[in-house]
N, C-alpha and C positions, 0 to 999 in steps of 0.2 A: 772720180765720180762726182756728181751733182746729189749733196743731200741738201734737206727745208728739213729745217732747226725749228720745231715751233714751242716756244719757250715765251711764258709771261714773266720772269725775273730776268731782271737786265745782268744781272752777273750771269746767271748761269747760263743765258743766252752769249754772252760773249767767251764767258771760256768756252763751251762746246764750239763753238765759233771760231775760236782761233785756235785750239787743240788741232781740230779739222781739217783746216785751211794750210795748218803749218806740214802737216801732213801732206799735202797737193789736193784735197779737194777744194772742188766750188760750193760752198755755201751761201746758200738762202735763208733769210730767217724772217720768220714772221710770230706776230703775239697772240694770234686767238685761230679755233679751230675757224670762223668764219673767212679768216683773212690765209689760212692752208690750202680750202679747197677753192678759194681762186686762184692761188697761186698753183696747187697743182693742174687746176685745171688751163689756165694759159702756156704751162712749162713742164712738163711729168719730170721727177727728180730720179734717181737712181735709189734715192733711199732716204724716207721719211723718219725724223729720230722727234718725235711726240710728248711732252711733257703729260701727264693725264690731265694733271689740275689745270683746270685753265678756266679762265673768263667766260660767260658765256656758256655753251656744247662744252661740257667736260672731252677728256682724251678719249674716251670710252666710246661715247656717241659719236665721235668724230670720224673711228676706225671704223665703227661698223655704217656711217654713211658712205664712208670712201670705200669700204667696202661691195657696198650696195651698187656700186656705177661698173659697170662691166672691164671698164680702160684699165679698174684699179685693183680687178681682184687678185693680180700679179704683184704688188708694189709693195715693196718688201718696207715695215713697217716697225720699228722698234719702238717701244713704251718705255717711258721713265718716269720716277715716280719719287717723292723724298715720302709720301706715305705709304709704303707698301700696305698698311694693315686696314687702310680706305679705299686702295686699289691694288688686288693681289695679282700676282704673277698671273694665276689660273683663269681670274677673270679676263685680262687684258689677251691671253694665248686665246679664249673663248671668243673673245671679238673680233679677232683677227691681227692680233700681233705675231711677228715672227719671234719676236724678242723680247727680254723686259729685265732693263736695268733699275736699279736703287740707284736716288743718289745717299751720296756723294760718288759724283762719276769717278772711276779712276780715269783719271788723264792721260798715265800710262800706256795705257792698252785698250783705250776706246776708237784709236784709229782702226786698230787692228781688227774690233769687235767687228764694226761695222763691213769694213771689205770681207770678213769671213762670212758671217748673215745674209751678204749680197751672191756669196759664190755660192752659199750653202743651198740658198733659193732655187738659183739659177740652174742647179747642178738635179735639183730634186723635179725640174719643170721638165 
């Protein structure tokens, strides 16, 4: 699968990055919700993994613009967040999240999350 990483900390943009990649996806990353929606919009990914915080358009505002564009109301969307209690699950599923992880990611089993998030979609369309 092709996912876009958008992630403003350079570590945790790089481990999810190479957790990813070591996995056999293609990964994209970029640092602000502004520099996401050019990039989805030149490239559509398989699967958007969204930091909320971010520079700029918080995560929040981000989902629910990519939301708003018709190409994207499919585009399976996960939220991740080191503050859950500034950006709750319930709020991010309300915007348009499919998903919504805490960090600390597990490394573990975030390959796995994400291919299942992507069938689970695909499976319910």
């Amino acid at each position: 699968m092709e996912i876009l990483v958008i992630e403003d900390d350079p570590v945790d943009r790089k481990l999810v990055g190479i957790v990813l990649a070591t996995s056999g996806h293609t990964v994209r990353e970029r640092v602000s919700a502004e520099e996401a929606i050019e990039a989805i919009a030149t490239s559509r990914p398989d699967l958007v993994l969204l930091d909320l915080r971010l520079p700029g358009m918080n995560g929040l505002d981000l989902v629910r613009k990519l939301k708003s564009i018709p190409e994207n109301r499919d585009l399976p969307l996960v939220a991740v967040t080191a503050v859950p209690e500034l950006f709750s699950r319930e709020a991010a599923l309300a915007a348009g999240c499919d998903a919504f992880l805490v960090k600390p990611i597990d490394t573990r089993t975030l390959a796995r999350q994400v291919v299942e998030i992507v069938e689970r979609k695909s499976s319910a369309e």
